[in-house]
Rosetta silent file (secondary structure, phi, psi, omega in degrees, C-alpha in Angstrom):
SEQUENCE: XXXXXXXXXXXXXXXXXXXXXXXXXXXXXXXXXXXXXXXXXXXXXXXXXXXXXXXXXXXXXXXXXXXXXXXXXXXXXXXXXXXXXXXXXXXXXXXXXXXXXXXXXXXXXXXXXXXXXXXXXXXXXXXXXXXXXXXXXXXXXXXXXXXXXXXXXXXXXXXXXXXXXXXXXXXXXXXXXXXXXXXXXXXXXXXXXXXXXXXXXXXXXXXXXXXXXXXXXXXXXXXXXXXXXXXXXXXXXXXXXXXX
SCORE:     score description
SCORE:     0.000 S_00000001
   1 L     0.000  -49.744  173.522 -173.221   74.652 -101.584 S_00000001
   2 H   -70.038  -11.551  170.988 -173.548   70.622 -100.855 S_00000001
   3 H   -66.105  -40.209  151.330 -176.386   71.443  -98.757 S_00000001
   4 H   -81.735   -5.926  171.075 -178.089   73.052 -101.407 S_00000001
   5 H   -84.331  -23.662  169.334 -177.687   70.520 -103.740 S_00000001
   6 H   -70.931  -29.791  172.808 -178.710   67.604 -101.603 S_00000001
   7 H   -71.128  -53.078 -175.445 -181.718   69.796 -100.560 S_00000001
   8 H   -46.609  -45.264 -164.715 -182.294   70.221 -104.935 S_00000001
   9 H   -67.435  -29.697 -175.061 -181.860   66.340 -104.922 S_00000001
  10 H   -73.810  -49.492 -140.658 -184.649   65.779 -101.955 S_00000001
  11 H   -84.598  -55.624 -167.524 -187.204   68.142 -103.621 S_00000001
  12 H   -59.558  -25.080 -175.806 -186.776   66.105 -107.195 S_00000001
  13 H   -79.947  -23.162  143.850 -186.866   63.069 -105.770 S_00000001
  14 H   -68.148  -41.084  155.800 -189.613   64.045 -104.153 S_00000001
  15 H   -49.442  -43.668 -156.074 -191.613   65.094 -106.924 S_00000001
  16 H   -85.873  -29.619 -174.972 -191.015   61.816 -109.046 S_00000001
  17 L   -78.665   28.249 -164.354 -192.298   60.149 -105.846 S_00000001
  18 L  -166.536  -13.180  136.465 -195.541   62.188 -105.616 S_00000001
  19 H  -117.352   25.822  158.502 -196.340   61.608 -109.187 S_00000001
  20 H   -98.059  -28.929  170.513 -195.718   58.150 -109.402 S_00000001
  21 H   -70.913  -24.228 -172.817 -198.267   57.993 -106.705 S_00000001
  22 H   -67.241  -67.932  178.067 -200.558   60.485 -108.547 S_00000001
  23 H   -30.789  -70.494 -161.345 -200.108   57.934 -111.810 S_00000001
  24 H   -63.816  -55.325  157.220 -200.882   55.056 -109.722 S_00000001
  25 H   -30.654  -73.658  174.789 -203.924   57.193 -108.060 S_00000001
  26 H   -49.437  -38.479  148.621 -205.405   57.520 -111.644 S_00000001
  27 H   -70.159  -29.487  153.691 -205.012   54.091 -112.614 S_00000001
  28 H   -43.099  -70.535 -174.151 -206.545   52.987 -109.573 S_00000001
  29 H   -62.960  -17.961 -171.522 -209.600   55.505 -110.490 S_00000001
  30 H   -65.797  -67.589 -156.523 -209.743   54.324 -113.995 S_00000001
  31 H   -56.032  -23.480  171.384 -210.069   51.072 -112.952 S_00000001
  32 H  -110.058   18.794  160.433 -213.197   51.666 -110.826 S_00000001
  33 H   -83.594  -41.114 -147.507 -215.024   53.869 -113.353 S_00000001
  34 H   -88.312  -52.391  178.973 -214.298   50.800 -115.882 S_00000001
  35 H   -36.907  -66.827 -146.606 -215.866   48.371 -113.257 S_00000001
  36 H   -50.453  -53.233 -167.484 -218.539   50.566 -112.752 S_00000001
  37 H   -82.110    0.385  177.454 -219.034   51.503 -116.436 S_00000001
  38 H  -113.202  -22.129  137.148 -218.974   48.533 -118.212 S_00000001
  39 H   -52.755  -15.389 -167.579 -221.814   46.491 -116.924 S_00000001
  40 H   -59.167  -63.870 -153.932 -223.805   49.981 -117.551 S_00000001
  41 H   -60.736  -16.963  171.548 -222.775   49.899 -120.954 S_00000001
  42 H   -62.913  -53.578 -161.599 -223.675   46.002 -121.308 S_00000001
  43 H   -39.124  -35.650 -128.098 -226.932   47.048 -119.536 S_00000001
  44 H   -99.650  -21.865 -161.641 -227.661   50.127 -121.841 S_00000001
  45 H  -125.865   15.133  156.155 -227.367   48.284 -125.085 S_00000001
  46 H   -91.250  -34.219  137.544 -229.242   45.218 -123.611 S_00000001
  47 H   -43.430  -75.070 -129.637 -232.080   48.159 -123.339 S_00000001
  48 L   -94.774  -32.686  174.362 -231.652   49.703 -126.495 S_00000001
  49 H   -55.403  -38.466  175.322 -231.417   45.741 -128.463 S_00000001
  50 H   -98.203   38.225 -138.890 -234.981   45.281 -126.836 S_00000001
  51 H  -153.457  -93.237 -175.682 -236.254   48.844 -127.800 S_00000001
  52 H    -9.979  -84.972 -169.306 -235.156   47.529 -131.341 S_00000001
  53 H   -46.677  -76.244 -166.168 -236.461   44.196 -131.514 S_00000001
  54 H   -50.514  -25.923 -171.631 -240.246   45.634 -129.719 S_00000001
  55 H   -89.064  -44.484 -168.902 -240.072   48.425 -132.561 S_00000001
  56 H   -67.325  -67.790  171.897 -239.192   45.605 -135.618 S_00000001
  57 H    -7.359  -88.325 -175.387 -242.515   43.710 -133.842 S_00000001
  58 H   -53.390  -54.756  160.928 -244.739   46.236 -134.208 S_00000001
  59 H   -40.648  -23.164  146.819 -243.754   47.240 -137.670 S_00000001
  60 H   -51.196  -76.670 -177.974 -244.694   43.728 -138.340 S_00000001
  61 H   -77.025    3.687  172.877 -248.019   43.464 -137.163 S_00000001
  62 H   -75.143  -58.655  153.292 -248.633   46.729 -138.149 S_00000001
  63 H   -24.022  -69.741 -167.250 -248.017   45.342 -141.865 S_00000001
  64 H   -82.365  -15.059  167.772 -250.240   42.690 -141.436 S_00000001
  65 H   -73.597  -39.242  168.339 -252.874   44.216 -139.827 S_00000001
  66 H   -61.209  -15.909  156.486 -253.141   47.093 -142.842 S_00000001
  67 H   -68.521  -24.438  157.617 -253.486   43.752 -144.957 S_00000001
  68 H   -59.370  -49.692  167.853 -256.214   42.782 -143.234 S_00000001
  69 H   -42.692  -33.847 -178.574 -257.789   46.050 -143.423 S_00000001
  70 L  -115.578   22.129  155.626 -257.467   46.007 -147.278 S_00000001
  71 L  -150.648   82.264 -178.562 -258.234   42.564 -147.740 S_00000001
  72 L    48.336   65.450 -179.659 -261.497   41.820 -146.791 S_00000001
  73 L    45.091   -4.950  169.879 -259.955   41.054 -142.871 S_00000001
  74 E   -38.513  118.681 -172.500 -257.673   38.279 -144.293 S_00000001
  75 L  -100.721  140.910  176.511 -254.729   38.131 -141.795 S_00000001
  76 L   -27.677  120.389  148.662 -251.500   37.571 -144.367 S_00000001
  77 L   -48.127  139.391  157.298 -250.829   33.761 -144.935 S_00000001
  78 L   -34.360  -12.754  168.636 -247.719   31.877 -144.005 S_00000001
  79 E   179.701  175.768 -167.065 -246.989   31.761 -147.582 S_00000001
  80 L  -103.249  -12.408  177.736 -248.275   32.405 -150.948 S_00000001
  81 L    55.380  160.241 -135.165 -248.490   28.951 -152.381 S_00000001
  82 L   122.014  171.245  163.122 -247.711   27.754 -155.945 S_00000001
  83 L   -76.862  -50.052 -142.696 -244.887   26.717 -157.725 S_00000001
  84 L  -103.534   66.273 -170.712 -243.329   30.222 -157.258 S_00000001
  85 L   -50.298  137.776  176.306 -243.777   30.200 -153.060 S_00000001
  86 L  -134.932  103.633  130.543 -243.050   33.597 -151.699 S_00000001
  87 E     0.166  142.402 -167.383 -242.473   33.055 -147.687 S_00000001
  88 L   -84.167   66.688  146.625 -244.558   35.604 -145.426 S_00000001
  89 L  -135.070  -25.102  145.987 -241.426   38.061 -144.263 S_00000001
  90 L  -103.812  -18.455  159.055 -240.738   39.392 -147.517 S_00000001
  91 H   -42.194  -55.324 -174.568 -243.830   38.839 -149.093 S_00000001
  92 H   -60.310  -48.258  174.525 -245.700   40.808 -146.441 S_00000001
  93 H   -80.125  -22.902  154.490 -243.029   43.566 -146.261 S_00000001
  94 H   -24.208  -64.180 -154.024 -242.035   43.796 -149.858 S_00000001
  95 L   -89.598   -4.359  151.924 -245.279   45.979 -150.727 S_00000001
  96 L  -111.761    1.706  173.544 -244.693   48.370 -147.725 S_00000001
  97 L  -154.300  165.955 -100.278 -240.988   49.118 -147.256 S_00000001
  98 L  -149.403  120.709 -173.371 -238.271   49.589 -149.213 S_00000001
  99 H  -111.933   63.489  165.921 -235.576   47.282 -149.013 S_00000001
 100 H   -77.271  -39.078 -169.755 -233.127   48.565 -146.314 S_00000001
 101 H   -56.511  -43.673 -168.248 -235.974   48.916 -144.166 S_00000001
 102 H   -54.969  -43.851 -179.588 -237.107   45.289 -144.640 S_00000001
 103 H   -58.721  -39.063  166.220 -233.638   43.923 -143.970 S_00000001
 104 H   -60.544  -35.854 -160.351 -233.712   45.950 -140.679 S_00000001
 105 H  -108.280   14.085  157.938 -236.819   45.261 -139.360 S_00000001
 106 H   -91.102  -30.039  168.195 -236.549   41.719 -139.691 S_00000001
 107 L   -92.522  125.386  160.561 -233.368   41.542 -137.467 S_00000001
 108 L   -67.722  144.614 -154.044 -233.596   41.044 -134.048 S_00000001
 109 L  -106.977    2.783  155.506 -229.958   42.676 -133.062 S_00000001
 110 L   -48.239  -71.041  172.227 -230.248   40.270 -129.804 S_00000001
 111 L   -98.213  -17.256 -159.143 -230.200   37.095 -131.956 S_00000001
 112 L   -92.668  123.319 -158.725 -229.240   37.739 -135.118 S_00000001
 113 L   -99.369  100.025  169.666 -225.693   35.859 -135.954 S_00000001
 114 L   -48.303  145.758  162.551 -224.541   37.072 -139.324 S_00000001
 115 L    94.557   -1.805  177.234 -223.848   34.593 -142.315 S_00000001
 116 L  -102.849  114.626  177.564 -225.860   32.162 -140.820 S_00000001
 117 H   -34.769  -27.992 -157.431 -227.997   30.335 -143.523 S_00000001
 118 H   -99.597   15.533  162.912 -230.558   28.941 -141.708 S_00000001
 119 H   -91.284   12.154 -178.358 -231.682   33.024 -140.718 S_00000001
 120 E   -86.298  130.425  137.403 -232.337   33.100 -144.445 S_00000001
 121 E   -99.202  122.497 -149.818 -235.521   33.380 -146.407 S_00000001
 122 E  -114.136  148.193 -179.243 -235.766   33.968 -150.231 S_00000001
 123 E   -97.519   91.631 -170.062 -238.623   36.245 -152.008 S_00000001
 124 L   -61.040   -9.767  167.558 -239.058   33.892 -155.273 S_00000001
 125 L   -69.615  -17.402 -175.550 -240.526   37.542 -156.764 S_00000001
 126 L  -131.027   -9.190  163.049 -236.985   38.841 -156.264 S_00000001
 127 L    77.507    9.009 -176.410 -234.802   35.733 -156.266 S_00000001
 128 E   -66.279  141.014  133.389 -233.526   38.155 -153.045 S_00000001
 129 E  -113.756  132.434  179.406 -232.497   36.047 -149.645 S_00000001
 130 E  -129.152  167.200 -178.614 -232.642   37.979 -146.619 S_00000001
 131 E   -89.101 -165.730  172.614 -232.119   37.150 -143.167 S_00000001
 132 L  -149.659 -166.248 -153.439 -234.873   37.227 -140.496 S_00000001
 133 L  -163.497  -19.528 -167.252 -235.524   36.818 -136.966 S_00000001
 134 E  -132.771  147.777 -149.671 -238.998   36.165 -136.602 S_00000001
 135 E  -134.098  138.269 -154.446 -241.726   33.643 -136.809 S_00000001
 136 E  -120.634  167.683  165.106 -245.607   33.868 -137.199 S_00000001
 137 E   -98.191  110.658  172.673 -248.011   31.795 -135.324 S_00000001
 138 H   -54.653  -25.207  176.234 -249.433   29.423 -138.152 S_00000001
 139 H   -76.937  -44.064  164.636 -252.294   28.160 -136.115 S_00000001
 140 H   -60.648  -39.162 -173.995 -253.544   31.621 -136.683 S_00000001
 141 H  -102.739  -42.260  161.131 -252.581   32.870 -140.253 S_00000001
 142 L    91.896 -155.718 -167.587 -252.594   28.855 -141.798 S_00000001
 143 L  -128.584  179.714 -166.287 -251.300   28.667 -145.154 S_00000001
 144 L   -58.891  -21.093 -168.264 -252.619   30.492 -148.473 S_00000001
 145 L   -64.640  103.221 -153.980 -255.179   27.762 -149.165 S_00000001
 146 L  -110.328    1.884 -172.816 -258.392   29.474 -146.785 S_00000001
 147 L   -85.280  -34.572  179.400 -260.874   26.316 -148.518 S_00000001
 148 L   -66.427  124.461  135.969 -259.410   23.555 -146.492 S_00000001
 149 L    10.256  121.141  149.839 -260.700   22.545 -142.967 S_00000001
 150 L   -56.949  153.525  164.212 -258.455   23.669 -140.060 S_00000001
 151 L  -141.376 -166.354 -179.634 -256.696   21.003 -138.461 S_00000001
 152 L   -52.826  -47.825 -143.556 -254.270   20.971 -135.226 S_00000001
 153 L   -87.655    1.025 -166.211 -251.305   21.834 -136.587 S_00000001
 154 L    28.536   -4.868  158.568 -253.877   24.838 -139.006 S_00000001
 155 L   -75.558   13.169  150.204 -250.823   25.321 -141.079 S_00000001
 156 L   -88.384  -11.081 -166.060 -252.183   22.659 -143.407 S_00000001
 157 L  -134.031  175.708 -143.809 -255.474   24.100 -143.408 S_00000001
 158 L   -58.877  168.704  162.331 -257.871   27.894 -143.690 S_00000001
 159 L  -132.381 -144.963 -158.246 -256.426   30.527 -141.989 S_00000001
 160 L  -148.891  145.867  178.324 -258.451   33.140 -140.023 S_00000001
 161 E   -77.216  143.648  170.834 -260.123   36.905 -140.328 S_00000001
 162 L   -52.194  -46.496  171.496 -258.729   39.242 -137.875 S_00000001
 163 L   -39.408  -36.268 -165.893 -262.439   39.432 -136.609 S_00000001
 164 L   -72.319  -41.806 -173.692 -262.720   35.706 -136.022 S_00000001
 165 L   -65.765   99.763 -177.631 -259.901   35.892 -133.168 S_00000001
 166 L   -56.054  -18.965  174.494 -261.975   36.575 -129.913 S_00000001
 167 L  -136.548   86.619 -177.237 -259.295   37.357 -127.944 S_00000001
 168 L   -55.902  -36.117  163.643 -256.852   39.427 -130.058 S_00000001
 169 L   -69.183   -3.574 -165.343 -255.202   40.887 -126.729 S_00000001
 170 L  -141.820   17.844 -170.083 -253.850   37.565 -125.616 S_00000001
 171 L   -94.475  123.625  153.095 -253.704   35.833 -129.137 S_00000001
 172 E   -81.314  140.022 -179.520 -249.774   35.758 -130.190 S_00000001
 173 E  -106.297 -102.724 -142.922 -249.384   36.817 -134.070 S_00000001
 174 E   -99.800  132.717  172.890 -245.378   37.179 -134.345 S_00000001
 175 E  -137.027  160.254 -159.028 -242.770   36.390 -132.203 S_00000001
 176 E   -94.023  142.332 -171.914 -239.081   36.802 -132.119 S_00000001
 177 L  -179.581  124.545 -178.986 -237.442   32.905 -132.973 S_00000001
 178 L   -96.924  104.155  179.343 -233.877   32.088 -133.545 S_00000001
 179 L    97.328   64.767 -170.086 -232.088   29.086 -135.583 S_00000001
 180 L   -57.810  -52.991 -152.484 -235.240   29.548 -138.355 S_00000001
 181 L   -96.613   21.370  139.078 -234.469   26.289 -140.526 S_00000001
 182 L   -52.973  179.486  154.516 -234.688   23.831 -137.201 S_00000001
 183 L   -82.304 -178.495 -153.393 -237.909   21.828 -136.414 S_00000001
 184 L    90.258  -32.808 -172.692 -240.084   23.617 -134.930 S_00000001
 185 L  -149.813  135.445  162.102 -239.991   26.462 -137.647 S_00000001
 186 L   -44.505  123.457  175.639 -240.268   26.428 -141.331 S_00000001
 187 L   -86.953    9.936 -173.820 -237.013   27.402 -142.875 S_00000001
 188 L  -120.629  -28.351 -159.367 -238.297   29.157 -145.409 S_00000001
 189 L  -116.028   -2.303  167.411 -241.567   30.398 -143.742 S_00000001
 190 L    53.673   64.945 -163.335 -240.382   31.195 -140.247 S_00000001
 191 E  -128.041  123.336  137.315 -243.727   29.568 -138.116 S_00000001
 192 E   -72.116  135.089  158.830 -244.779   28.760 -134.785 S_00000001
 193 L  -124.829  -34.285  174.080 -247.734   26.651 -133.808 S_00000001
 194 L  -137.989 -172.208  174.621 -247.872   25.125 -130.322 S_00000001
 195 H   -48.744  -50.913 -165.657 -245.857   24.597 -127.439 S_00000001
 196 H   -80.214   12.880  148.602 -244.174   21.800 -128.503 S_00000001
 197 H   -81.855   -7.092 -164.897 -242.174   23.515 -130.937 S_00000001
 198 L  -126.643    8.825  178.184 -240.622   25.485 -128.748 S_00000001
 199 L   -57.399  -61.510 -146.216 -239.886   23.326 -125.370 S_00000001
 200 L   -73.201  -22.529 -178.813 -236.748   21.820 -126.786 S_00000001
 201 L    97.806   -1.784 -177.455 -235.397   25.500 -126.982 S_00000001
 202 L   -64.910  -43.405 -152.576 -234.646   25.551 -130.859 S_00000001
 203 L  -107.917  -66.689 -176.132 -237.330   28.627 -131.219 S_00000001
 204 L   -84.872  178.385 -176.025 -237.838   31.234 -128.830 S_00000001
 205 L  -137.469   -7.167  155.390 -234.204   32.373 -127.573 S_00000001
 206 L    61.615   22.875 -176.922 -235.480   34.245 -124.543 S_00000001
 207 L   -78.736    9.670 -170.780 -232.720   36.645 -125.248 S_00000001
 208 L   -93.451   30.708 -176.342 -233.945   39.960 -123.691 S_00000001
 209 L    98.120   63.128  175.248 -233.069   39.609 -119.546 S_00000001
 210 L    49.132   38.799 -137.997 -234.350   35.736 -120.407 S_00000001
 211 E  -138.966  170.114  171.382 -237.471   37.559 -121.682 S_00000001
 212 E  -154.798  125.694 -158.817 -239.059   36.824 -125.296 S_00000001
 213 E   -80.954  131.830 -166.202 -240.516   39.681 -127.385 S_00000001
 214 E  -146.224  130.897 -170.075 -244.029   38.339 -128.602 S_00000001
 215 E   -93.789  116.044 -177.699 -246.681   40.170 -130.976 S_00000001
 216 E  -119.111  179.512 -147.015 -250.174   39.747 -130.328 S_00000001
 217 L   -87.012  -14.099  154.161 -253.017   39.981 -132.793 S_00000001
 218 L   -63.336  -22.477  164.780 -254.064   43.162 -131.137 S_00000001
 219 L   117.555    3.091  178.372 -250.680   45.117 -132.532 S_00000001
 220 L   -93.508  156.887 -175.182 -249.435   45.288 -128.722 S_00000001
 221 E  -125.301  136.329  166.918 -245.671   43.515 -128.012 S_00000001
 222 E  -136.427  147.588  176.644 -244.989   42.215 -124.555 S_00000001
 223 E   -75.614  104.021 -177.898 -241.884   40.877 -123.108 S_00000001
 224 E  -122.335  158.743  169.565 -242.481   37.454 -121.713 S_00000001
 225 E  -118.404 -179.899 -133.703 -240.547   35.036 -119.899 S_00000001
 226 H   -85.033  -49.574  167.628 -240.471   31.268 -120.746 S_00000001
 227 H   -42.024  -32.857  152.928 -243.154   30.751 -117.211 S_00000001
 228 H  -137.717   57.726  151.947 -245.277   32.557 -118.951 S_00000001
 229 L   -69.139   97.017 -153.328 -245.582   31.389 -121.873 S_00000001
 230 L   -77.299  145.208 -135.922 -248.309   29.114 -121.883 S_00000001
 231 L  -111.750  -42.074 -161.029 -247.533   25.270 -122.003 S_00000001
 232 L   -88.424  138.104 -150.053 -251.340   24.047 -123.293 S_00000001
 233 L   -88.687  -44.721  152.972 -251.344   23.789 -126.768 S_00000001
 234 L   -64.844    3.527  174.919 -255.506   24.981 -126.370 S_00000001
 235 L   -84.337  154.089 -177.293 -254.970   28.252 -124.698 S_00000001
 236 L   -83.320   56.165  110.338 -255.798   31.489 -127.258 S_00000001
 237 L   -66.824  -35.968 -158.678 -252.107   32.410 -127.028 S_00000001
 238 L   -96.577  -36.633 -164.464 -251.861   29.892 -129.442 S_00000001
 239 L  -104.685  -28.592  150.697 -255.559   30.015 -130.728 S_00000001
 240 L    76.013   45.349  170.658 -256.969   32.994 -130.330 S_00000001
 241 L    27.263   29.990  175.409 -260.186   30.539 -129.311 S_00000001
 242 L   -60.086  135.973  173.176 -261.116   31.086 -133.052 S_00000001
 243 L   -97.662  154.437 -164.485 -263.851   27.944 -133.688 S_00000001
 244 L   -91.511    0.000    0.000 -262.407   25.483 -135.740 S_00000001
């Protein structure tokens, strides 16, 4: 009889021992699916944030290129100018989307840090402020005024017919641009114009794998990284060799 109970006592004690290693087994594998699986999951939504953002792009210059089309080639201004200024990112998008869409396709989901004012732009037609994400190149589109003389910075001066840009494939229209109401960028009007707005790092945010999503005047988005982004102030990235 004590033989068999001391035998009863070995097999449970064995058991408790043979799943506490089994526990300990499982927690082990958890831990190296969770290694495994959690850079993925940074990776996968690092992917799907630049899917976004290249999709908001293109809905963007898609906008302004159907504005061109229906107005005499006119590429959208940087603003509407006036007393009652209406900023190009709700102006443009106002008269083609609805607005949930607009609020979406204005945020990059990379950069954009809710509540922060200076991602804000207001639509003086709707007394609306929404946030944005993105920035036009001004040396291209200029401001509403098309009678004045270009000058360097061409936001002060004409803007430009889609037709006029000769090289439309390598011309940037829109770009992705972070901490809107620094210099560098209009806080109301979201703008690029040369290099030297964006050296100091206030503008592009290079937040994609250090990559920066950029809109050219042909309607294609490319990924670029800050090397090649071109540093002369006279290359048609900036100018789209239009003559001045």
């Amino acid at each position: 009889m004590n033989n068999q109970l001391q035998t009863a006592r070995r097999t449970r004690r064995s058991r408790a021992a043979f799943t506490l290693i089994e526990l300990l087994t499982v927690i082990a594998i958890m831990g190296i699916l969770a290694a495994i699986m959690i850079p993925t999951v940074g990776a996968v939504r690092k992917t799907a944030q630049g899917a976004t953002c290249t999709s908001n792009l293109r809905q963007i210059t898609a906008a302004a290129l159907l504005y061109a089309s229906e107005n005499k080639d006119w590429l959208p201004p940087r603003d509407t100018g006036g007393s009652a200024v209406t900023y190009w990112p709700v102006w443009l998008l106002e008269g083609t989307m609805k607005t949930p869409a607009i609020n979406g396709v204005l945020l990059c989901p990379a950069i954009y840090v809710e509540g922060n004012q200076s991602q804000m732009t207001k639509s003086t037609q709707t007394g609306v402020a929404r946030p944005f994400s993105y920035a036009v190149n001004v040396r291209i589109v200029g401001n509403y005024d098309a009678s004045k003389p270009g000058n360097y910075n061409g936001y002060n001066g004409r803007r430009w017919k889609l037709s006029e840009i000769k090289t439309p494939s390598r011309t940037s229209l829109y770009a992705e641009c972070h901490n809107v109401g620094s210099s560098g960028v209009d806080k109301g009007g979201g703008y690029i114009r040369d290099y030297r707005n964006k050296v100091s790092g206030e503008c592009f945010p290079y937040p994609h794998r250090e990559a920066n999503m950029i809109a050219f005047a042909d309607g294609h988005v490319r990924a670029l990284k800050k090397e090649q982004i071109p540093d002369d102030d006279t290359d048609v990235f900036w100018t789209g060799d239009v003559t001045r």
